[in-house]
C-alpha positions in Angstrom: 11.7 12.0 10.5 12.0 12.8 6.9 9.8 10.7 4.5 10.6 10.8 1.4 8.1 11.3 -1.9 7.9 7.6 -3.0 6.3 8.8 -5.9 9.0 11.2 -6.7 11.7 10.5 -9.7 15.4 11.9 -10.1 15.8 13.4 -13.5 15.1 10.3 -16.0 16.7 7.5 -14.0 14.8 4.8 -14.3 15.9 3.0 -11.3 15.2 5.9 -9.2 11.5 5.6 -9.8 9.7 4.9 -6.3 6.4 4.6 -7.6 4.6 1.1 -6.9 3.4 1.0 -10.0 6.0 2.4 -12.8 4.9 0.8 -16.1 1.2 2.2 -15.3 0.0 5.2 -16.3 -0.9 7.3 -13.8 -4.9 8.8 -14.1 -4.8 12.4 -12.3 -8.3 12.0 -11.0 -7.5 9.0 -9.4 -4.3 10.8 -7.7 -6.4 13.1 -6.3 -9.3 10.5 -4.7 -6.2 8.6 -3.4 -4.7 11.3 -1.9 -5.6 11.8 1.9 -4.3 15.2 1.6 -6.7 16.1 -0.7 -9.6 18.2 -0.3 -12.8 16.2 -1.0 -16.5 18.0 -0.6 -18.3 14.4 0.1 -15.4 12.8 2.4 -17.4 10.6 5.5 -16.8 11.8 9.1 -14.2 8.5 9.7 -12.0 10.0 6.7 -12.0 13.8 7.9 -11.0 12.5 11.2 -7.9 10.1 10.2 -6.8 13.4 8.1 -7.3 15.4 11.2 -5.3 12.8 13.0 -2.6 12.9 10.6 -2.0 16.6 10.1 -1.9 16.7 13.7 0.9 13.7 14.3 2.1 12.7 10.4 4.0 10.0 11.9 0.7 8.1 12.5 0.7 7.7 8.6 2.1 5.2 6.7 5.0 6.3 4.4 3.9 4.8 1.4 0.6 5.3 1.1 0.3 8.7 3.4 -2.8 6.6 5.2 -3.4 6.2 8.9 -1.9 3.0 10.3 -4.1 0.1 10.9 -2.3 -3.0 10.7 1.7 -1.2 11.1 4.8 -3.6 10.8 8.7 -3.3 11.5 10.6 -4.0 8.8 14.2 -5.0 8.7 15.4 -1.0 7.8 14.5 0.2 11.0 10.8 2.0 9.4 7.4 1.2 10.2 5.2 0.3 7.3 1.2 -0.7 6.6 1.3 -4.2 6.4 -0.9 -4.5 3.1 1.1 -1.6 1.1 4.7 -2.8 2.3 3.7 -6.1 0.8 2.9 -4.8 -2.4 5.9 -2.9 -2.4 8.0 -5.9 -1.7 6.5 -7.3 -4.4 8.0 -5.2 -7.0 10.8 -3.6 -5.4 13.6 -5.5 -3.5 15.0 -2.5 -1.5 13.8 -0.1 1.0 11.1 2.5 0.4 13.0 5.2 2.6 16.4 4.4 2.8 16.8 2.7 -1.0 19.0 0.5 0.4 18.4 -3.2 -1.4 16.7 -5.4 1.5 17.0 -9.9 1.7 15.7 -9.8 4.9 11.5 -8.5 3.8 10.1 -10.5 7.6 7.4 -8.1 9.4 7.2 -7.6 12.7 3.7 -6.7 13.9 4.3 -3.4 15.5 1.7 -3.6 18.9 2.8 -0.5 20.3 2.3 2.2 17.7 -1.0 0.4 17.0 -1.8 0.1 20.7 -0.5 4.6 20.8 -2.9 5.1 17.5 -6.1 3.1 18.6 -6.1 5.1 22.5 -5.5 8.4 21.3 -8.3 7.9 18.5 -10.5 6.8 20.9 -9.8 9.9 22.9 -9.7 12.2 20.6 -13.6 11.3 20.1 -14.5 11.3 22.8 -13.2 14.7 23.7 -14.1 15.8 20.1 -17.8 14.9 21.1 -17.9 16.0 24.6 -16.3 19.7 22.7 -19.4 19.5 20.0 -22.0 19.1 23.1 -20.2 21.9 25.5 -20.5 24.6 22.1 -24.1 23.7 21.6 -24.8 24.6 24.8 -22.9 27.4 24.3 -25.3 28.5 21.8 -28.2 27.4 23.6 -27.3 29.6 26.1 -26.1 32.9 24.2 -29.8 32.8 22.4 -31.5 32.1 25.9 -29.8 35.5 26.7 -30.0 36.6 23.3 -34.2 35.8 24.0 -33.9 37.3 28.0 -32.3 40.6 26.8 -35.5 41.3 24.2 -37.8 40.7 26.9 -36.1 42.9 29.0 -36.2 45.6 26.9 -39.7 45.2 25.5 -40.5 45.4 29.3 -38.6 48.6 30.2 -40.5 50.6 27.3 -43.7 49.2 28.4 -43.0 50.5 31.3 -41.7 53.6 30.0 -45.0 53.8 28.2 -46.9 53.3 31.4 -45.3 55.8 32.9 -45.8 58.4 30.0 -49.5 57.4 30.5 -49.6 57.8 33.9 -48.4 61.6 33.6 -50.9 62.4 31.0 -53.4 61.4 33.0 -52.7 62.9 35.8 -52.6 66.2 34.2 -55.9 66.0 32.3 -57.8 64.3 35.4 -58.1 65.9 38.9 -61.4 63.5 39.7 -61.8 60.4 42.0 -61.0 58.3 38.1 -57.5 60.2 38.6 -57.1 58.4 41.6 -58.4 55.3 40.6 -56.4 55.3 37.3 -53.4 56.3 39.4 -53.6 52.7 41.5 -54.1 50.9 38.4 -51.2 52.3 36.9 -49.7 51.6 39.8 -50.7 48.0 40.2 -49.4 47.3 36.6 -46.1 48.9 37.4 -45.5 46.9 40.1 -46.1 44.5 37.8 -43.8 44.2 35.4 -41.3 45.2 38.7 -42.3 41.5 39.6 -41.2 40.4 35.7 -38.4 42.2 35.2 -37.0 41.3 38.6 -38.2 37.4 37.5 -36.4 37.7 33.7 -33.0 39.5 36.1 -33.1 36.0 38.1 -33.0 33.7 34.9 -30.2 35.6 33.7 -28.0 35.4 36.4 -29.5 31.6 36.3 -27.8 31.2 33.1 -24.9 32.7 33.1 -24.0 30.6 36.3 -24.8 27.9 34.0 -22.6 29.5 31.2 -19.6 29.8 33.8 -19.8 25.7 34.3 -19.5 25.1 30.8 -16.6 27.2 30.5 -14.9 25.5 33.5 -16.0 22.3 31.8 -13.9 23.4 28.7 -11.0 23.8 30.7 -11.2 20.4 32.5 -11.8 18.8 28.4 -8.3 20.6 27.3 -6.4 19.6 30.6 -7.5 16.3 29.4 -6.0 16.5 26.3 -2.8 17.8 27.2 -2.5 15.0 29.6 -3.6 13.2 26.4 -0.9 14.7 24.2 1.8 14.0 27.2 1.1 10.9 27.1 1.8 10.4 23.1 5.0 12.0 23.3 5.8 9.4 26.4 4.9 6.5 24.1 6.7 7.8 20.8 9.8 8.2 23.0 9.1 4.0 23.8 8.3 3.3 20.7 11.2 4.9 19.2 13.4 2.7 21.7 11.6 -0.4 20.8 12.4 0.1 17.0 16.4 0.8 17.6 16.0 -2.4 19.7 14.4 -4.3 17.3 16.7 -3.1 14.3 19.6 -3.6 16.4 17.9 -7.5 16.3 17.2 -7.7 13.2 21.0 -6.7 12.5 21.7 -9.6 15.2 19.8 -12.4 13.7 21.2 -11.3 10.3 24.6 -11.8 11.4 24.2 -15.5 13.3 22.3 -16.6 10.3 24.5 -15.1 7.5 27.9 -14.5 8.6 29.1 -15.4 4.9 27.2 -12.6 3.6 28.2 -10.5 6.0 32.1 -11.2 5.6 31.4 -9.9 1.5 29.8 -7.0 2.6 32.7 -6.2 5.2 35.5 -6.9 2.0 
């Protein structure tokens, strides 16, 4: 679905003017803290995620004021609207913020499904947002914990290394009974760090088995939300056929009640 600028004019044509406001003029800074689009350094977490939201399924926003729906309403053109800024509109215009077309007929109809579509997948979407936050702290935990593992490992090899230098020097200078004494020192120290370096092996492999279930744990969060996103398209295709059936109502009702109306507009 197209939506069209309703801030937008057509040359100087007056009557073209979509803006909600015309005779006002128009303060660019407060454009630009109006704006959802734009990009604010101090917006809260609630904003950021309703624009998130909205780059991500525009049709959640309201056509007028580019927000995300809270309180969305059918109007008698067939578009959803918020109920607050279609009010205002109707206020000063008498015709359709999409189409242009004039509108008598300005009676809401509370739209419960799109709301019901908006409120579940927000609610997901935070809870998998927050469940994604938690599963890449852990993934950092983890990559310093091995990060910390590798040093140690390390710093023990060349201690080792070093023993072993030691070891050979000493056994070249010394042919006494403190040779041999040295020599099961040396020994006993070597086995040693064999007994740390075999200990720092088994926390690795600890945590990268850890490491592997947050991965898999990643893959069961997106299978969520493609089930999540199936789902949305499911309920835009029923919403889609609720409005048609309510504007093919609305066309209805407007017929039975004004058939006079209706006869001029066939002449």
């Amino acid at each position: 679905m197209d939506v069209i600028n309703i801030n937008s004019s057509d040359d100087e044509d007056d009557d073209d003017d979509l803006s909600l406001f015309p005779d006002e003029e128009e303060d660019p800074a407060d454009d630009e803290a109006e704006d959802p689009r734009a990009v604010v350094a101090d917006i809260s977490p609630e904003a950021k995620a309703e624009a998130a939201i909205l780059a991500r399924i525009p049709s959640f926003g309201c056509p007028i004021s580019h927000g995300l729906f809270k309180d969305p309403v059918l109007c008698s053109d067939g578009f959803t609207y918020e109920r607050p800024d279609i009010n205002r509109w109707f206020k000063i215009k008498g015709e359709s913020p999409m189409t242009r077309a004039p509108i008598s007929n300005t009676h809401q109809y509370p739209n419960y499904a799109l709301r019901n579509v908006i409120t579940e997948f927000t609610r997901d979407n935070e809870e998998i947002q927050n469940k994604l936050k938690e599963s890449e702290e852990a993934q950092k935990q983890l990559e310093l914990k091995i990060k910390l593992t590798k040093v140690m490992l390390d710093a023990a090899m060349k201690i080792i290394e070093k023993w072993d230098s030691e070891k050979a020097i000493m056994a070249e200078k010394i042919q006494t009974d403190a040779d041999t004494k040295w020599k099961l020192v040396v020994e006993e120290n070597q086995k040693k760090g064999e007994m740390k370096i075999a200990a720092l092996n088994n926390e690795l492999v600890a945590e990268k088995s850890e490491g592997h279930k947050i991965r898999m744990e990643n893959k069961k969060l997106n299978s969520k939300l493609k089930k999540n996103e199936e789902k949305l398209k499911e309920a835009q295709a029923k919403r889609k056929s609720m409005v048609d059936k309510m504007k093919e109502m609305v066309e209805n009702e407007m017929a039975t009640t004004n058939p006079k109306s209706n006869k001029k507009a066939k002449r």
